[in-house]
N, CA, C and O atoms as CSV, one atom per row, in Angstrom:
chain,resi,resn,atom,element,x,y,z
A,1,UNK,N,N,-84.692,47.170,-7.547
A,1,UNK,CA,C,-83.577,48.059,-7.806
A,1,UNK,C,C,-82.526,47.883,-6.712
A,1,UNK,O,O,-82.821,47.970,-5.520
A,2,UNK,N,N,-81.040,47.582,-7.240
A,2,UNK,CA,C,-80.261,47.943,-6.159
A,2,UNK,C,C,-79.710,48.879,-5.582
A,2,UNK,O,O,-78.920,49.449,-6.335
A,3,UNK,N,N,-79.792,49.562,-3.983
A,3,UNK,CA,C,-79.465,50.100,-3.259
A,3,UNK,C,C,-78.055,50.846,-3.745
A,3,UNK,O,O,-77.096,50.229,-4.209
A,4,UNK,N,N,-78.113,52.429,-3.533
A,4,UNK,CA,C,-76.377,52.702,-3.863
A,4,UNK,C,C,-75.511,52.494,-2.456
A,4,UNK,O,O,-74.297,52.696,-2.488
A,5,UNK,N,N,-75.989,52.196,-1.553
A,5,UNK,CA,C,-75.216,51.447,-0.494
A,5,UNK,C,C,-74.791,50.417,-0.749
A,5,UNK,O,O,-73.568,50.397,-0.616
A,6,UNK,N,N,-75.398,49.103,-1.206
A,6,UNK,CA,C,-75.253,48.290,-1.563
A,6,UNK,C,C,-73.897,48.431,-2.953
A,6,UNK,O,O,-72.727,48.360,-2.578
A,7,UNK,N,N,-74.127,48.581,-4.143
A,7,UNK,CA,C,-73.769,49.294,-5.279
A,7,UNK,C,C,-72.013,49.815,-4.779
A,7,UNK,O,O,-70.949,49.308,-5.133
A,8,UNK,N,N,-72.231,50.865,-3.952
A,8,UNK,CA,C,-70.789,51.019,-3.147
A,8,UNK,C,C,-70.131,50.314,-2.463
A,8,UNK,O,O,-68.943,50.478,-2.185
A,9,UNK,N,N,-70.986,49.268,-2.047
A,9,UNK,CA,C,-70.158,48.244,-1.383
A,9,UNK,C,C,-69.363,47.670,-1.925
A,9,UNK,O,O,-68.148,47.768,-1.753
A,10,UNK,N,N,-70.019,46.868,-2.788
A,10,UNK,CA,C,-69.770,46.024,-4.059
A,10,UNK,C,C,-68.398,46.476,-5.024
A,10,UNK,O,O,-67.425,45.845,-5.437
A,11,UNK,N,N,-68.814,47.781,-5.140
A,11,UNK,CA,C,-67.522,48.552,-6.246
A,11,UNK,C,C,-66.263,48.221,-4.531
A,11,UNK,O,O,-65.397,47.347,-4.505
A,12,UNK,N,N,-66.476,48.891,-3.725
A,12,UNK,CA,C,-65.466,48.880,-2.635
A,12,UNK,C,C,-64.451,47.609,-2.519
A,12,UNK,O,O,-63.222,47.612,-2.447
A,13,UNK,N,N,-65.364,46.530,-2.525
A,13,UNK,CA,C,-65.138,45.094,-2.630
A,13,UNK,C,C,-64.321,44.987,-3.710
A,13,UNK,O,O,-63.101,44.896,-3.575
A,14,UNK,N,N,-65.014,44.990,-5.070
A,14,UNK,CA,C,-64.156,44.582,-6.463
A,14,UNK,C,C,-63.048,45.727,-5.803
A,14,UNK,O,O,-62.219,44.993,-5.264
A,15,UNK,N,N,-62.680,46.920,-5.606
A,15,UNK,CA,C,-61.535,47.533,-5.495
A,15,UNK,C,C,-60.121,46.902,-4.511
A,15,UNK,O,O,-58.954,47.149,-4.816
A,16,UNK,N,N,-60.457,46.214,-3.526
A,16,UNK,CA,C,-60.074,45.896,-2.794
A,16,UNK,C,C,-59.183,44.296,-3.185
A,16,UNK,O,O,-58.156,43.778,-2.747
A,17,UNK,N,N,-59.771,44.070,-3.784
A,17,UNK,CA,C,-59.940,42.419,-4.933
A,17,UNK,C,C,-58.845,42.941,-6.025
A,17,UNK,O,O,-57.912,42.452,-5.388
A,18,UNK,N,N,-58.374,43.367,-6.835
A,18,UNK,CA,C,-57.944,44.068,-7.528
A,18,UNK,C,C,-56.458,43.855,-7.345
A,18,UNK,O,O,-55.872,44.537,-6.504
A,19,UNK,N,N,-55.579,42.652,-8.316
A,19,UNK,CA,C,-53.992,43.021,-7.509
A,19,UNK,C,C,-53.288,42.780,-8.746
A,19,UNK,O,O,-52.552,41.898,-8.304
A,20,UNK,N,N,-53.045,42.856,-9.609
A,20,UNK,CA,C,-52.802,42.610,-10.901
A,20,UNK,C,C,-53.238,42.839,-12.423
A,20,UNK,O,O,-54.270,42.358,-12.890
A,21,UNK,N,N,-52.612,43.386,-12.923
A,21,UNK,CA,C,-52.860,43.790,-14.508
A,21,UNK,C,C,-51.536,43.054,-15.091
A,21,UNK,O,O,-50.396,43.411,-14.792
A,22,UNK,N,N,-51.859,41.917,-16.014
A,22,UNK,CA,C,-50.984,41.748,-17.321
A,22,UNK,C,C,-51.439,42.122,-18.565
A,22,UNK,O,O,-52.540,42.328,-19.075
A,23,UNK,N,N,-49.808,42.165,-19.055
A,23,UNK,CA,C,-50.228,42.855,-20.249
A,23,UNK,C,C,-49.226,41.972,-21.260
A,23,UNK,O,O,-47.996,41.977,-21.246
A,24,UNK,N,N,-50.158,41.176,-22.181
A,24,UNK,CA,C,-49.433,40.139,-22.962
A,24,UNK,C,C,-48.931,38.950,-22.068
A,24,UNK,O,O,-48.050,38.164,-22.416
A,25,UNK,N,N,-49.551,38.920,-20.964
A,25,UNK,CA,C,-49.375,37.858,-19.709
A,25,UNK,C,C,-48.278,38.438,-19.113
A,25,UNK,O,O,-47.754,37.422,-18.658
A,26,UNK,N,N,-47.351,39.604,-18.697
A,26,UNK,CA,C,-46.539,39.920,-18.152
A,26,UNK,C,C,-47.275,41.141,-17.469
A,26,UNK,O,O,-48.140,41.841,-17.996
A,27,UNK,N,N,-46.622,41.290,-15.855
A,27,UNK,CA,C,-47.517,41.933,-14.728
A,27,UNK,C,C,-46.967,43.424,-15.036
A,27,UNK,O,O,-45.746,43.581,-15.075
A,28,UNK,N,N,-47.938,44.660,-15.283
A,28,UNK,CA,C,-47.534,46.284,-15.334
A,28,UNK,C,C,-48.165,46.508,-13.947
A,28,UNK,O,O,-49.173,45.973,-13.487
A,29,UNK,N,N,-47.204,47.581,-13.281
A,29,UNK,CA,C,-47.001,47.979,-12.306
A,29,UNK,C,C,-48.842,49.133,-12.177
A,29,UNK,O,O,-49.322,49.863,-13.044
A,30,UNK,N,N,-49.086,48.991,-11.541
A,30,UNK,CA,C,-50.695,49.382,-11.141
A,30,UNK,C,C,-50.278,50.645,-10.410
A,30,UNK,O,O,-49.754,50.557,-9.300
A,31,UNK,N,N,-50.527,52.011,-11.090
A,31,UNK,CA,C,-49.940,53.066,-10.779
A,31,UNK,C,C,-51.013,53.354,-9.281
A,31,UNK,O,O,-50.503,53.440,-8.164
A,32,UNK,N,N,-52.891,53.504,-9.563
A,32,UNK,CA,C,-53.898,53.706,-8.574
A,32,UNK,C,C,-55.182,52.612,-8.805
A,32,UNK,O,O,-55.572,51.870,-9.707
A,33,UNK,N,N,-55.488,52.884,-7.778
A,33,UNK,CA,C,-56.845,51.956,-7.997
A,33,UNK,C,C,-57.752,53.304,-7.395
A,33,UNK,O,O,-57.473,53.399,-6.199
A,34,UNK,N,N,-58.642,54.274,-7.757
A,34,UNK,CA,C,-59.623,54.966,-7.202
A,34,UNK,C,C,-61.060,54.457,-7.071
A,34,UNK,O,O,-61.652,53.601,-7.728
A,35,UNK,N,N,-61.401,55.100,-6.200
A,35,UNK,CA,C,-63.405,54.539,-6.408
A,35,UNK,C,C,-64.064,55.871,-6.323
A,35,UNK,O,O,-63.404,56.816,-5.889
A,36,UNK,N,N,-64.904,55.986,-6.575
A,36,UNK,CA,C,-65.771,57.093,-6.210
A,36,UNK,C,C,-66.846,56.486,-6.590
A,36,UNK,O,O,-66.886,55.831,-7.631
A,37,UNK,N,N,-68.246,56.690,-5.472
A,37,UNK,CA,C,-69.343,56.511,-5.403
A,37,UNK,C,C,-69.418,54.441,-6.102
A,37,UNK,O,O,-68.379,53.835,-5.840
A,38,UNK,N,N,-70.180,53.850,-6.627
A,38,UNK,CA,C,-69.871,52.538,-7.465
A,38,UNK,C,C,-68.845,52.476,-8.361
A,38,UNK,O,O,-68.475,51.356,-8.714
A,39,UNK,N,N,-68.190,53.659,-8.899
A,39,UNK,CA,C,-67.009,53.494,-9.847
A,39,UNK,C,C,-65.863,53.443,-9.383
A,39,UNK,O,O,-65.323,54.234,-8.610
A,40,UNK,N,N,-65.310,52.154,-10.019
A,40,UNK,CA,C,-63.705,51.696,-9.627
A,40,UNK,C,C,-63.090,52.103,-10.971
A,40,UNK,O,O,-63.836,52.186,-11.946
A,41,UNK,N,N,-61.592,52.400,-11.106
A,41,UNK,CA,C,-61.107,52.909,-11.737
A,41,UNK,C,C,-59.289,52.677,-11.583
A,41,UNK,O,O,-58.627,53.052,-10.615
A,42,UNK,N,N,-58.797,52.025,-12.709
A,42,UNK,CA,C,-57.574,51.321,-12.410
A,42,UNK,C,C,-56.679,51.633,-13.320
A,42,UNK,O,O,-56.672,51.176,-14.463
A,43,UNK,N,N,-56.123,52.184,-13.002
A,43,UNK,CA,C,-54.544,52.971,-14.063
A,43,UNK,C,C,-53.189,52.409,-13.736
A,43,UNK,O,O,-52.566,52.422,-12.675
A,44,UNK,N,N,-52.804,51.772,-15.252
A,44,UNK,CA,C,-51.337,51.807,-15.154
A,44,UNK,C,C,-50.395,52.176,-15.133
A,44,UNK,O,O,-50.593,53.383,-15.268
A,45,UNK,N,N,-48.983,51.982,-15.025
A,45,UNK,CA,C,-48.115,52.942,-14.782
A,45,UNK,C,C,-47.567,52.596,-16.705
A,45,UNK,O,O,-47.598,51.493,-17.251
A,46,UNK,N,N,-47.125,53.904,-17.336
A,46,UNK,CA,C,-46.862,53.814,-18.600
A,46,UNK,C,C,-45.323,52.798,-18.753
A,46,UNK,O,O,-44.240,52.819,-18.169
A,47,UNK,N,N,-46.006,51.824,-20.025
A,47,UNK,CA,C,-44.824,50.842,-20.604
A,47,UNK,C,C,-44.685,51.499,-21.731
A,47,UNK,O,O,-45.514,52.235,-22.265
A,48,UNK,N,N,-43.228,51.123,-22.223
A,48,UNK,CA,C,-41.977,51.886,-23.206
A,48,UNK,C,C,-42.035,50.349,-23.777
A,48,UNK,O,O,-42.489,49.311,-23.297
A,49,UNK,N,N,-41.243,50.722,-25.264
A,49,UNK,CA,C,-40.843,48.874,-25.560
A,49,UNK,C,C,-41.505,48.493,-26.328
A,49,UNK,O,O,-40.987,47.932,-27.293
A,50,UNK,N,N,-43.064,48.632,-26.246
A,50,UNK,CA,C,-44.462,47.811,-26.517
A,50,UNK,C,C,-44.638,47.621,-28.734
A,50,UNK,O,O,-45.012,48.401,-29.609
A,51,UNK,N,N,-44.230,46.470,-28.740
A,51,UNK,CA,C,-44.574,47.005,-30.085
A,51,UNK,C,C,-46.075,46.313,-30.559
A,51,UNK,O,O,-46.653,46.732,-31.562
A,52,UNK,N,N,-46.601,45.270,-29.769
A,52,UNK,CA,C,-47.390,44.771,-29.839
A,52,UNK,C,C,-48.683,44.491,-28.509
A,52,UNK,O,O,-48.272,44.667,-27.362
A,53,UNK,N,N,-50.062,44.106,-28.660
A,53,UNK,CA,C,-50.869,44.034,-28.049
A,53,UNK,C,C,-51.576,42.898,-27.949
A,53,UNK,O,O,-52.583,43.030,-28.645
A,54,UNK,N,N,-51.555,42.017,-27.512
A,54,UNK,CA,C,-52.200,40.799,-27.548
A,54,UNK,C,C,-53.337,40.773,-26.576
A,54,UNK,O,O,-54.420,40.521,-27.106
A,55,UNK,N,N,-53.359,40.979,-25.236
A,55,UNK,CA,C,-54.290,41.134,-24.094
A,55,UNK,C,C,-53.755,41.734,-23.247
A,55,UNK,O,O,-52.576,42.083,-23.200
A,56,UNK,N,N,-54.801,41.948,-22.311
A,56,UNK,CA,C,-54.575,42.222,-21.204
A,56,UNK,C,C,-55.450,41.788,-20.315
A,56,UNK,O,O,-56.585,41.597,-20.752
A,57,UNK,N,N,-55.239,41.553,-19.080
A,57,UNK,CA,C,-56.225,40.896,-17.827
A,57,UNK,C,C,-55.474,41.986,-16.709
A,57,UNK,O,O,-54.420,42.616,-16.624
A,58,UNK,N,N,-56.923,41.743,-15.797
A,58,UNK,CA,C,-56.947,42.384,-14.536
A,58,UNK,C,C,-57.005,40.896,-13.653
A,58,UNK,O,O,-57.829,40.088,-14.080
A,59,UNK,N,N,-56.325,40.548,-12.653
A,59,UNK,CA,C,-56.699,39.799,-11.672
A,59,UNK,C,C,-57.089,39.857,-10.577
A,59,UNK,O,O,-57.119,41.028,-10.198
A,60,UNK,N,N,-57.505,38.976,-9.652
A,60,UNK,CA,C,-57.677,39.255,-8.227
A,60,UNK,C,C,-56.666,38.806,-7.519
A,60,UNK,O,O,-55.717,38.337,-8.149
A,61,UNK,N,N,-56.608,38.837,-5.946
A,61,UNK,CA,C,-55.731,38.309,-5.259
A,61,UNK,C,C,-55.084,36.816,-4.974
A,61,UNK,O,O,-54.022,36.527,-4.422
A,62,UNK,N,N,-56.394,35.736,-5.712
A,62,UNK,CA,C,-56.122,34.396,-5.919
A,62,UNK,C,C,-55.617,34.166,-7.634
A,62,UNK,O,O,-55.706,33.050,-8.146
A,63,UNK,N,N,-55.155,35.214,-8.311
A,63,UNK,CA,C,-55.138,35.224,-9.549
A,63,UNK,C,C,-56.248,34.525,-10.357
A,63,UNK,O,O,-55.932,33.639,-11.151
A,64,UNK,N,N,-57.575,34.896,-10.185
A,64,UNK,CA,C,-58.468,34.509,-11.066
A,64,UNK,C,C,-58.778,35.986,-11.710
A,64,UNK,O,O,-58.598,36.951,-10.967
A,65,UNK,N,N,-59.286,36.245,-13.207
A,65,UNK,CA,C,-59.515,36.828,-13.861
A,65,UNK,C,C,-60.648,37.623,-13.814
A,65,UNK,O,O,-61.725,37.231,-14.263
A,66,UNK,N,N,-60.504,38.617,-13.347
A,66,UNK,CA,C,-61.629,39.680,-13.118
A,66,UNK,C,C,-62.425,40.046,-14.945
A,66,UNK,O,O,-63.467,39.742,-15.524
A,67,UNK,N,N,-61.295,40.769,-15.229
A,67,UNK,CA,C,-61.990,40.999,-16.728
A,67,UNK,C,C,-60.362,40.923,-17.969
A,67,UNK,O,O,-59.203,41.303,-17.805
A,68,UNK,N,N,-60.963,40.350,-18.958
A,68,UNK,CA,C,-59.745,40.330,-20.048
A,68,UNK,C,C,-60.384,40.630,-21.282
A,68,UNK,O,O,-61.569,40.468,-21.571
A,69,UNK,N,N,-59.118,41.255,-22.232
A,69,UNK,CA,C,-59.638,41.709,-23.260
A,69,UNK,C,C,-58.207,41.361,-24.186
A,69,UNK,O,O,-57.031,41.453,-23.835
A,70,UNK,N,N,-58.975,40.792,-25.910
A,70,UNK,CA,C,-57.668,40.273,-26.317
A,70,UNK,C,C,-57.926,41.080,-28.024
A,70,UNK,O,O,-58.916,40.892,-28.729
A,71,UNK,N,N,-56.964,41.804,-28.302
A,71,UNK,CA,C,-56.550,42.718,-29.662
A,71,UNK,C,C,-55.819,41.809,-30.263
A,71,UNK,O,O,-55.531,40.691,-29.836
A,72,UNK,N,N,-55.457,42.402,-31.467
A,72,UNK,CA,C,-54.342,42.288,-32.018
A,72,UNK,C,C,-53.858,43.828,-32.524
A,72,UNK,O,O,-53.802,44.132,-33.716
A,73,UNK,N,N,-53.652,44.385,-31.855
A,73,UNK,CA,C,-52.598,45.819,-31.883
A,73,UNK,C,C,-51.542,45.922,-32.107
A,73,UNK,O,O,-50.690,45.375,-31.407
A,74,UNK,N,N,-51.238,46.683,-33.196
A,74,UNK,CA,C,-49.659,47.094,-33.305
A,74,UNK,C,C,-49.330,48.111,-32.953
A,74,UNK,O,O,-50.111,48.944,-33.413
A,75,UNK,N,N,-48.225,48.764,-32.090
A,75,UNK,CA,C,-47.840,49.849,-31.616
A,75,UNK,C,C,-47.032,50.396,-32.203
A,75,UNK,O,O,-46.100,49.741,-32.670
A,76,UNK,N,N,-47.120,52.145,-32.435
A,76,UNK,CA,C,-46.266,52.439,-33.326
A,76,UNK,C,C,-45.010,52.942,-32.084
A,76,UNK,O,O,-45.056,53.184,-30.878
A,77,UNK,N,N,-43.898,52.934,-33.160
A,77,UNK,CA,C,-42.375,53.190,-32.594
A,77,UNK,C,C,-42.503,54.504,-31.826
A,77,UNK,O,O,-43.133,55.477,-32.241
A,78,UNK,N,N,-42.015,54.455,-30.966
A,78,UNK,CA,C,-41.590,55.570,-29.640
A,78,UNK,C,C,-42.719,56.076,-29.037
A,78,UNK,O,O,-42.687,57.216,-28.574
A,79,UNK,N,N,-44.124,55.121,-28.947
A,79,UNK,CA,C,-45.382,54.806,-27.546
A,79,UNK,C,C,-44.880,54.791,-26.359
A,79,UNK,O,O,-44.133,53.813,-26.337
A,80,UNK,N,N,-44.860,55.254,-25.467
A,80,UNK,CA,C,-45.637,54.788,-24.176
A,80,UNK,C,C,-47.349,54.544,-24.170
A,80,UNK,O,O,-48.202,55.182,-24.787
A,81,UNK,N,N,-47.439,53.913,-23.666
A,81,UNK,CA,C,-48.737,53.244,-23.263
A,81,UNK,C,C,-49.121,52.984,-21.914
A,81,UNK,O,O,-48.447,52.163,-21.293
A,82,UNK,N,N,-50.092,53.544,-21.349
A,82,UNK,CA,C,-50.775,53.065,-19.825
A,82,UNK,C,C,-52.111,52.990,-20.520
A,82,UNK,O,O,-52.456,53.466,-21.602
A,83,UNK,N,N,-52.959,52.085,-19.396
A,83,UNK,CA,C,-54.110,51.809,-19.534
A,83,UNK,C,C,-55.184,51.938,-17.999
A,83,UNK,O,O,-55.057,51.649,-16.809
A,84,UNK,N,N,-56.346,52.602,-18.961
A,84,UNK,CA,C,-57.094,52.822,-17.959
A,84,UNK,C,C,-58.462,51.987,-17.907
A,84,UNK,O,O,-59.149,51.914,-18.925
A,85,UNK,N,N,-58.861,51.347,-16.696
A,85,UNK,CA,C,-59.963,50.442,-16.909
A,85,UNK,C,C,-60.834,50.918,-15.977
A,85,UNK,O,O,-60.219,51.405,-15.028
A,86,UNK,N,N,-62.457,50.993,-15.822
A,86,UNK,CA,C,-63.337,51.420,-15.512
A,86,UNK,C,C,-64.368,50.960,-15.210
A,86,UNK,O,O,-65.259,51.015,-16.058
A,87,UNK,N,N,-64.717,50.210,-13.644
A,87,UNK,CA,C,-66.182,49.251,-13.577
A,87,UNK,C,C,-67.064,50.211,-13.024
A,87,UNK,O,O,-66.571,50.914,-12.142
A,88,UNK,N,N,-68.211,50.409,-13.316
A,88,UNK,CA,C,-69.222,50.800,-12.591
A,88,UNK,C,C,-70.295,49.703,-12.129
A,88,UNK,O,O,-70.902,49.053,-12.980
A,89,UNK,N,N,-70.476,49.546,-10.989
A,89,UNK,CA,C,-71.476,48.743,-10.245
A,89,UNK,C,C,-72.944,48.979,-10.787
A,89,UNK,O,O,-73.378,50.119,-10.623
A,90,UNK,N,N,-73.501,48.359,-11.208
A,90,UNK,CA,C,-75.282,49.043,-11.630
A,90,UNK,C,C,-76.316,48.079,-10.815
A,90,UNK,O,O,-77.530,48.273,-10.891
C-alpha cells in the first residue's frame, strides 16, 4: 500500500508540474491550481465565444501532456464555459 505521505507528495509534485490547459489547442487562462491532502484540482478561467469542443489537454512545464480528452461538443449560443479537472493520487 502506498503511504499518504508519499500519495501527497506525488499530488504536490503533479501540482507543481501543471502549466497549461488548451482548449481546441489554444491556451485558457488557469484561474487555480488547489491540492488538498492527494487531490489536485485545476480550474479555468470562463471562455465566451465557444461554439464548439474538440479537446482539451492539460500540460506540463516541458509541454508534454499530462492528461487529454477529445469530444465532439456543440455549445449552445450565449455559454460561458470553465472547466474543472480533478487528480487524486491512489
Amino acid at each position: 500500500m502506498i503511504s499518504q505521505v508519499y500519495r501527497e507528495r506525488t499530488a504536490a509534485d503533479l501540482k507543481s508540474r501543471i502549466s497549461k490547459v488548451l482548449l481546441n489547442g489554444k491556451e485558457t487562462k488557469i484561474v487555480e491550481i488547489t491540492i488538498q491532502d492527494a487531490v489536485v484540482t485545476v480550474l479555468t478561467h470562463r471562455e465566451e465565444d465557444i461554439k464548439h469542443i474538440e479537446s482539451v489537454q492539460i500540460l506540463d512545464e516541458q509541454n508534454n501532456v499530462i492528461t487529454e480528452r477529445t469530444t465532439d461538443l456543440d455549445v449552445s449560443n450565449n455559454r460561458t464555459l470553465d472547466f474543472r479537472f480533478t487528480f487524486e493520487v491512489v
